[in-house]
ZAVOFI-106010 format. One record per residue (C-alpha): x negated, y, z negated; residue in three letters. Coordinates in steps of 0.001 Angstrom, whole numbers, plus 500000, padded with zeros to 6 digits. Layout:
ZAVOFI-106010
(node (X,Y,Z),"ALA") ...
END
This chain:
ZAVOFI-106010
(node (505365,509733,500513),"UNK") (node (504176,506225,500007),"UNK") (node (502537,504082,501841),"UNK") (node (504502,501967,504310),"UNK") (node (503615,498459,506174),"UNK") (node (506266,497690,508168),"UNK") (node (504555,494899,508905),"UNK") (node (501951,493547,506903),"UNK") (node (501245,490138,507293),"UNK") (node (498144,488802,508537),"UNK") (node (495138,486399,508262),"UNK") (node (492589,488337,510387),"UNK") (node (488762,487560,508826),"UNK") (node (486063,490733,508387),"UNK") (node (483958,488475,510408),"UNK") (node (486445,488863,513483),"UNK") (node (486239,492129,513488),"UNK") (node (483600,493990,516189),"UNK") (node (482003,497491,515998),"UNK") (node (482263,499908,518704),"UNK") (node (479684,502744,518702),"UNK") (node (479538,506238,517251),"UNK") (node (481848,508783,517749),"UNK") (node (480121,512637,519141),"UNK") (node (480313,514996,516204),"UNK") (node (480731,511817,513748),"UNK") (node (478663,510748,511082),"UNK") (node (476540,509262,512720),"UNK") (node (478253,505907,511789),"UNK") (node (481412,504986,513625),"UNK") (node (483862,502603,511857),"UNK") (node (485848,502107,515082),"UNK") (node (487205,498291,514526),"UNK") (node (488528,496224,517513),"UNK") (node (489715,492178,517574),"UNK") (node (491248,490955,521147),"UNK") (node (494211,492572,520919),"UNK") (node (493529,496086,518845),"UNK") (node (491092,498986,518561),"UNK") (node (491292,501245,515112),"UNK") (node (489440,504260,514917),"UNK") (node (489606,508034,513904),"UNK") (node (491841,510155,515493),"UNK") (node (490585,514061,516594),"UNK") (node (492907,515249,519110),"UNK") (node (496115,517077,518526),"UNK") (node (498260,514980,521006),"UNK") (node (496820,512093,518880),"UNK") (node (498084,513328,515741),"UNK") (node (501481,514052,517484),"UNK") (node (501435,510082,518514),"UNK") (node (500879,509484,514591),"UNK") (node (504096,511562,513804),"UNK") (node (506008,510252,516392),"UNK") (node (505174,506713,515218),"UNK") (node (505554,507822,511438),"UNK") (node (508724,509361,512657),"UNK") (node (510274,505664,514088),"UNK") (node (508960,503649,510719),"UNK") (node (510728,506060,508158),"UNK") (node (513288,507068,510145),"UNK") (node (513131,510637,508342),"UNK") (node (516236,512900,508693),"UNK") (node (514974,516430,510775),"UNK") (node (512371,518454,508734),"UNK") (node (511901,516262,506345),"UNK") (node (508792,514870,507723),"UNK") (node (506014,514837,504553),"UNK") (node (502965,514880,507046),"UNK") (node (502869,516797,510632),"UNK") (node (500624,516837,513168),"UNK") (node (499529,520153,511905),"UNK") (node (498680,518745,508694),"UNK") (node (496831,515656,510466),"UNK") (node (494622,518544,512353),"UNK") (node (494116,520584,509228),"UNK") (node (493221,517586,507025),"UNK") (node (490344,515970,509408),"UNK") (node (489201,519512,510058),"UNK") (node (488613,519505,506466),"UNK") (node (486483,515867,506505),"UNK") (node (489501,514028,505687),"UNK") (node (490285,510361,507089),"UNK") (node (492794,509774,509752),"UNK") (node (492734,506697,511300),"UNK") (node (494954,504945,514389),"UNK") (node (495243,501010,515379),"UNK") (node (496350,500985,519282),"UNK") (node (497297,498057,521448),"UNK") (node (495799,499409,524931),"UNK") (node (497034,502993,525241),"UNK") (node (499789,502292,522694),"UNK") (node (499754,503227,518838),"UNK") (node (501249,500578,516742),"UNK") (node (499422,501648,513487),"UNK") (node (498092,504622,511622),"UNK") (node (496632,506104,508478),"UNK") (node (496014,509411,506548),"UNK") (node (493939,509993,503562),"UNK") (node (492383,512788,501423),"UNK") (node (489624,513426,499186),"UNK") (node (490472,513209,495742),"UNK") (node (488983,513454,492252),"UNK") (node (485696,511227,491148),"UNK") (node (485010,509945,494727),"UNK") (node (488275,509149,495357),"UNK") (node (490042,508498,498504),"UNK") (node (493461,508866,498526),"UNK") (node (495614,506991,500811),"UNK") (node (498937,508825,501545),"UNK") (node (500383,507043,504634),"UNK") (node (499610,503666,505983),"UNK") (node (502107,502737,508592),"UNK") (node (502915,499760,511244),"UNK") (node (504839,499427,513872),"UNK") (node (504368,495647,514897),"UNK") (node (501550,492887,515305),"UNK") (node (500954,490893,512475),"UNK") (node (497342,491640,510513),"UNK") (node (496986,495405,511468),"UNK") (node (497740,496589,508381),"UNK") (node (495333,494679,507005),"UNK") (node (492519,496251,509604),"UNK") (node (493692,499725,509047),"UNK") (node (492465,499071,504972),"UNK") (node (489238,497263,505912),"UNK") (node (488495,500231,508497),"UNK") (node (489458,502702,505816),"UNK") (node (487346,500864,503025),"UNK") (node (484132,501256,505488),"UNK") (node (484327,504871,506243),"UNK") (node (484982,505672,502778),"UNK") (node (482130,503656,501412),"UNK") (node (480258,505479,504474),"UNK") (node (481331,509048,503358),"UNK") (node (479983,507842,499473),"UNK") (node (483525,507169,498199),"UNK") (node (483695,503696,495512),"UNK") (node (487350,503458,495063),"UNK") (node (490349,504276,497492),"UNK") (node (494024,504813,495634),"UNK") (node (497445,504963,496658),"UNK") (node (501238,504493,495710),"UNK") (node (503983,502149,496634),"UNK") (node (507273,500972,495470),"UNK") (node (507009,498511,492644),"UNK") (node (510176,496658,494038),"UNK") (node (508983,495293,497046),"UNK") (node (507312,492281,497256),"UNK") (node (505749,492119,500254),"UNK") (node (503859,495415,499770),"UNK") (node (502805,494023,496184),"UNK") (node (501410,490741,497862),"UNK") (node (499593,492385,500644),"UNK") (node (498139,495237,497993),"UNK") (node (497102,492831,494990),"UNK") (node (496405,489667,496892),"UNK") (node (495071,490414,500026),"UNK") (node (493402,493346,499149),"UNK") (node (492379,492984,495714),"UNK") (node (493942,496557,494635),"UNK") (node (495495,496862,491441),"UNK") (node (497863,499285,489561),"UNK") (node (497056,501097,486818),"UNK") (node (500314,503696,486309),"UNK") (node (504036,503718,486734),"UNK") (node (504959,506962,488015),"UNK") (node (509148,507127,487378),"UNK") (node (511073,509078,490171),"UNK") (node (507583,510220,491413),"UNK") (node (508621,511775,494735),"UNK") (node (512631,512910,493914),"UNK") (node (514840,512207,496188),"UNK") (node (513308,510998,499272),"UNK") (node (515133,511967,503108),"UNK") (node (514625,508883,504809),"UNK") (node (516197,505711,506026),"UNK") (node (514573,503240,504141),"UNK") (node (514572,505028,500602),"UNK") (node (517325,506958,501108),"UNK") (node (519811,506823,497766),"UNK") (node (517153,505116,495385),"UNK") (node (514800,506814,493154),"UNK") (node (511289,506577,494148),"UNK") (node (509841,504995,491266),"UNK") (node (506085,504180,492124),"UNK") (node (502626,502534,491208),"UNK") (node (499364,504224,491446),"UNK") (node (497325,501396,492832),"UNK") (node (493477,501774,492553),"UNK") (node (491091,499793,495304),"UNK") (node (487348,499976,493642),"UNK") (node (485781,498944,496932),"UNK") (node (482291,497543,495446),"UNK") (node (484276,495003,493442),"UNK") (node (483242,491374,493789),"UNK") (node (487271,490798,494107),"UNK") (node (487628,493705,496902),"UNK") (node (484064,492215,498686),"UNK") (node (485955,488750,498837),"UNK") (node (489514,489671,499843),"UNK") (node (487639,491157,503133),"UNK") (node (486502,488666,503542),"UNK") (node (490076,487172,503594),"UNK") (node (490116,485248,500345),"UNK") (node (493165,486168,498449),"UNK") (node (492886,487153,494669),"UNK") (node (495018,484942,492758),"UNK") (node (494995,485867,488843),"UNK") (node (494624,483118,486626),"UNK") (node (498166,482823,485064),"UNK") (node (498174,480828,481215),"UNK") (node (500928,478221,480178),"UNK") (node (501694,480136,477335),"UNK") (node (503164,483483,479646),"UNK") (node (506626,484437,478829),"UNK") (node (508597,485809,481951),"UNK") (node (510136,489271,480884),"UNK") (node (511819,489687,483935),"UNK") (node (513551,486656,486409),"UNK") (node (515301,487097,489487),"UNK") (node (518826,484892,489238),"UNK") (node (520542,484877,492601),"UNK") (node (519346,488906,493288),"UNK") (node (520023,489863,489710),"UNK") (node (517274,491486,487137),"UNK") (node (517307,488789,483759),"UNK") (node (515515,490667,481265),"UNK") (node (513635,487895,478815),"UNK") (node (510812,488382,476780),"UNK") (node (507786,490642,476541),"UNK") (node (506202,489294,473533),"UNK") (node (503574,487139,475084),"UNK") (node (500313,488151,475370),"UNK") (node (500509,487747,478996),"UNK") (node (503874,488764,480501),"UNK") (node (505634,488029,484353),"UNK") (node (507227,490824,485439),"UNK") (node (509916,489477,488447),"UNK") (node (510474,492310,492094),"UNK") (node (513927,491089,493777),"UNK") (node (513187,488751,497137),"UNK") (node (514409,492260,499519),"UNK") (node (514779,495466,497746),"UNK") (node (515559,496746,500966),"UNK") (node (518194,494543,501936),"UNK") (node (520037,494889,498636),"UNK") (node (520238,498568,499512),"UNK") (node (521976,498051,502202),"UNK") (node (524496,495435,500995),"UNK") (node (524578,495643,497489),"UNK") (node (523339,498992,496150),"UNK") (node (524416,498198,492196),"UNK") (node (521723,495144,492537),"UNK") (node (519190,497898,493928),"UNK") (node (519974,500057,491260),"UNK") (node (519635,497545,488536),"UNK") (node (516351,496129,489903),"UNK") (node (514952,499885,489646),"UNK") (node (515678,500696,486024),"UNK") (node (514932,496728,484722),"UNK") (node (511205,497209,486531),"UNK") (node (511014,500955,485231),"UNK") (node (512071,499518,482060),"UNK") (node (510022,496523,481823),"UNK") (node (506940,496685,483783),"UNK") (node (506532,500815,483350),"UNK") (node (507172,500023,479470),"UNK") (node (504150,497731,479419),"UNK") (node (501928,499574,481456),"UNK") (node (502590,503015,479127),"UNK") (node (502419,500895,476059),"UNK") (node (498750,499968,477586),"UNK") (node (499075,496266,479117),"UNK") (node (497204,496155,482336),"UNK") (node (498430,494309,485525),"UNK") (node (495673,491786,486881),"UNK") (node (497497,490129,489814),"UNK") (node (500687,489267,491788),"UNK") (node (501909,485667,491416),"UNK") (node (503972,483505,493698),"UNK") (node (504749,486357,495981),"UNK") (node (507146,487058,493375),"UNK") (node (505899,488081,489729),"UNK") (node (503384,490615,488276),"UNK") (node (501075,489420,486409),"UNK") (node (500899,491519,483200),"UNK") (node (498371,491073,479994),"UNK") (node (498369,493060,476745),"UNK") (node (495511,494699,475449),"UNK") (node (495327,493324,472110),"UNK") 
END
């Protein structure tokens, strides 16, 4: 499963953000996060982890038993040291997060999902970021759909994360509401949390790539339609439709087309070697060949 923001706007500073103090049986070093409205911290309790599926449960809307990650799961995971986090409103859960180790000091971020309030998705990263870089982890990774644009702005400019692979189909089919009848094409984005760019989008300056007048747009977006141009720039905008999801819903031949001119265009340059540096205008990827 990707991760999800429902909603993941925001413009909430690092320097907003208070500490609340450690945890029993922690670290030693609690990363609990709170502005006026919302607390985030780590999540121990079994009835907690059955708030997290519940709230999982209303984002994705997943058909029954279909549910990637269970409250059993949650409990096995942080049993094992693993990072599962929760943003609450009072007594209510509006946010949450699940993570596991993975290979050279690697967090990876499976789930990130919001149920309202703008900025708590941003939060739930900057809490994540600190307990990683706590628990000796440098980078934090994760996947996401390449067609939505909101998702790309809030992972490449407002966090500073970056993609490195296209990963066709990389789930199958998927059994829930919002990806239901698309392929789940996905980017591995990668977060290296020491980064000068990472330091200064926590501290809520957005990373804006510097974009040449000589870049040729390989993909436009003309009136919800994929326009496949050229690629033969040495620094190439990729186009995501305006709503991916809403073309699902009301015209699924646009959604379709979308998925195989990104696959085509943007996965072609990334497995040819071109790296992505940025997201620009809300609307293009930012692409530059190697050479």
């Amino acid at each position: 499963m990707t991760e999800r923001r429902a909603i993941c706007s925001g413009s909430t500073l690092e320097e907003h953000i208070g500490y609340a103090g450690a945890v029993p049986g922690s670290t030693g070093v609690d990363h609990s996060t709170s502005t006026t409205s919302t607390m985030i911290r780590e999540l121990h309790a079994y009835e907690e982890f059955e708030q997290v599926d519940e709230l999982f449960g209303r984002i994705w809307g997943f058909e029954p038993g279909s549910r990637p990650i269970t409250a059993g799961l949650m409990r096995a995971l942080t049993h094992a040291g693993n990072y599962v986090s929760g943003a609450f409103h009072g007594d209510r859960m509006v946010g949450a997060s699940v993570g596991f180790f993975g290979q050279d000091s690697t967090l990876h971020s499976q789930n990130t999902g919001v149920a309202g309030g703008r900025g708590i998705g941003f939060e739930l990263k900057l809490h994540q970021r600190l307990w990683a870089l706590d628990h000796g982890i440098s980078r934090i990774t994760w996947t996401y759909d390449p067609l939505v644009r909101r998702n790309a702005h809030f992972n490449l400019t407002k966090l500073g994360a970056l993609p490195v692979e296209y990963l066709p189909n990389f789930y199958g089919v998927m059994a829930d509401a919002i990806n239901h009848g698309d392929e789940s094409d996905r980017v591995l984005a990668v977060w290296p949390l020491t980064d000068p760019r990472v330091e200064a989008a926590g501290r809520g300056v957005p990373y804006l790539p510097p974009v040449p007048e000589d870049a040729v747009v390989g993909l436009a977006d003309d009136g919800d339609r994929p326009v496949e141009g050229r690629t033969d720039g040495r620094v190439v905008l990729v186009a995501v439709p305006e709503d991916i999801e809403r073309l699902r819903e009301e015209d699924a031949g646009a959604a379709k087309a979308w998925r195989h001119a990104v696959r085509d265009v943007l996965g072609g340059l990334m497995g040819e070697g071109a790296t992505v540096t940025g997201f620009h205008r809300r609307t293009y990827y930012v692409v530059e060949r190697n050479t």
